[in-house]
C-alpha positions as CSV (number, residue, x, y, z in Angstrom):
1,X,-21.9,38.9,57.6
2,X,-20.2,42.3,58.1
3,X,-17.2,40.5,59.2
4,X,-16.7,38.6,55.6
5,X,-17.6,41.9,53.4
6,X,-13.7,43.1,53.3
7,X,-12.6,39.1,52.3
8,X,-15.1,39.2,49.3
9,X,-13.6,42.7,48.3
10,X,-10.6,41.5,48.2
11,X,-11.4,38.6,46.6
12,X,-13.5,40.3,43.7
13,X,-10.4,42.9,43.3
14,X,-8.2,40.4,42.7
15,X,-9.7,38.4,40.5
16,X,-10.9,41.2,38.9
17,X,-7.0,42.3,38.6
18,X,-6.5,39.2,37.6
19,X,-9.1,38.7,34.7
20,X,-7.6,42.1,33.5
21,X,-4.2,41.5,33.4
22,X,-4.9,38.0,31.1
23,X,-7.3,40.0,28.9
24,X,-5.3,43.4,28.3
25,X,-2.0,41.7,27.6
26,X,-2.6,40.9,23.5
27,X,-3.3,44.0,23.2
28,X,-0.5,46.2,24.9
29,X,2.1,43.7,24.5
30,X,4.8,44.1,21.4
31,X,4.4,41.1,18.6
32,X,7.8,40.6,17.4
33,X,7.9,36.7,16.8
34,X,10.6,34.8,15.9
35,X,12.1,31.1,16.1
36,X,13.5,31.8,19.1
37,X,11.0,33.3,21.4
38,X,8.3,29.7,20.1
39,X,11.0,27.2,20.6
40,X,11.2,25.8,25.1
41,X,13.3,28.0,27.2
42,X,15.7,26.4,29.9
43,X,17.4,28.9,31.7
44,X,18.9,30.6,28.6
45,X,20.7,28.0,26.8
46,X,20.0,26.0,24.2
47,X,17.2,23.1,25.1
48,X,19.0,19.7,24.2
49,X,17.3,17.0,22.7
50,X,15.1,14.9,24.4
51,X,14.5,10.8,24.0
52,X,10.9,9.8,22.2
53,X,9.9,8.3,26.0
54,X,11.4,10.9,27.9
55,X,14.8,11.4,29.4
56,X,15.4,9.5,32.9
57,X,16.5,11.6,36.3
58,X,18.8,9.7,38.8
59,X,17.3,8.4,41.9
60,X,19.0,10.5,43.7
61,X,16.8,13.7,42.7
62,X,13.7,11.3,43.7
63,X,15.1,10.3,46.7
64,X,15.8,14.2,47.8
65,X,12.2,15.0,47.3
66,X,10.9,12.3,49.1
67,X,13.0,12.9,52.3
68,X,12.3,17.0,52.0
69,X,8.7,15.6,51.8
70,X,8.8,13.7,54.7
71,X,10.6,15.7,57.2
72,X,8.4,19.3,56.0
73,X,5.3,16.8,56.9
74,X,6.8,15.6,60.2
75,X,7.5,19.3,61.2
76,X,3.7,20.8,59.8
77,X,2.7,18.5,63.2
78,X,4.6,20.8,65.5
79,X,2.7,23.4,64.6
80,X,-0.8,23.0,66.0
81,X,1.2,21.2,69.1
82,X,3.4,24.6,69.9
83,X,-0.1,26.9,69.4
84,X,-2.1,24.4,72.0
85,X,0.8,24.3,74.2
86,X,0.2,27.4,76.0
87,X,0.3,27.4,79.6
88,X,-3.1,28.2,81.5
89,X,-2.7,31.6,84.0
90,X,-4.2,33.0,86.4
91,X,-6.0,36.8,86.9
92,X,-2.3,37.8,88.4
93,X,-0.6,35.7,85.8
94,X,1.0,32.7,87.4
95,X,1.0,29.5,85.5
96,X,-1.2,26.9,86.4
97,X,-0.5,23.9,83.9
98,X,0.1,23.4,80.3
99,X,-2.9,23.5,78.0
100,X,-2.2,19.8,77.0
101,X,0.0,18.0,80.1
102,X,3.1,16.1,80.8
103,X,1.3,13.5,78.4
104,X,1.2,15.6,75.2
105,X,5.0,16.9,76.3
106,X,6.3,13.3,76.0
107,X,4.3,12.3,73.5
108,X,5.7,15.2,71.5
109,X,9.1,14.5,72.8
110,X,8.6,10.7,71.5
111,X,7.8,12.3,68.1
112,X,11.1,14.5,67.8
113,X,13.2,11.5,68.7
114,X,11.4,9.9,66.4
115,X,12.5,12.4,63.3
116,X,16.1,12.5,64.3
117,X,16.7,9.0,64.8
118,X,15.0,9.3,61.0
119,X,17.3,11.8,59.9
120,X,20.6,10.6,61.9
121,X,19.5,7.2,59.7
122,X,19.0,9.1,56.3
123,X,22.6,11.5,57.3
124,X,25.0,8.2,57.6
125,X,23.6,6.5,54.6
126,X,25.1,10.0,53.1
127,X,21.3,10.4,51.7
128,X,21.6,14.0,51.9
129,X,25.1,14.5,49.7
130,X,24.6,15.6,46.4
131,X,27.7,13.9,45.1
């Protein structure tokens, strides 16, 4: 339980700097309203009218997000791969064999070929260009 006593310290400080913060702000803050500061801010210019249902965003914008979603996914899998990967030594430090074998290696290989025949695919059908 020792181990855990600094994580809950830090925990209680920072929610406690966080309940703070929230609370102490009406009152130290300047109140100066105006139609400007209560109307929606985008980027400092003028919001432009919106349709009753909502305006509608080009594919395209869906289409990114999807792909950047697809290839951060594939990659978080490399991760625990490369960390388990690490050869096995010795007292005098020679290598023995791979934590995981030639099977994992190819497997893994198989998976890489795998994302850039996917991203070779998504680069010619010019999935990428902004334009």
């Amino acid at each position: 339980m020792d181990l855990y006593v600094p994580i809950l310290v830090l925990a209680v400080l920072a929610g406690g700097f966080a309940i703070f913060s929230v609370a102490i702000a009406p009152f130290t803050g300047p109140k100066r309203w105006n139609r400007a500061k209560l109307d929606a801010y985008e980027c400092g210019i003028e919001p432009t009218p919106q349709p009753v249902g909502g305006g509608r965003f080009p594919l395209k914008y869906m289409i990114t997000a999807m792909l950047f979603i697809v290839f951060d996914i594939e990659i978080i899998f490399l991760y625990p791969w490369a960390v388990s990967f690490a050869p096995e030594t010795n007292d005098a430090g020679q290598v023995l064999s791979s934590g995981l074998g030639l099977f994992a290696l190819v497997e893994m290989l198989l998976f890489i070929v795998t994302v850039l025949v996917a991203y070779a695919y998504v680069w010619r059908r010019k999935g990428l260009d902004w334009d």
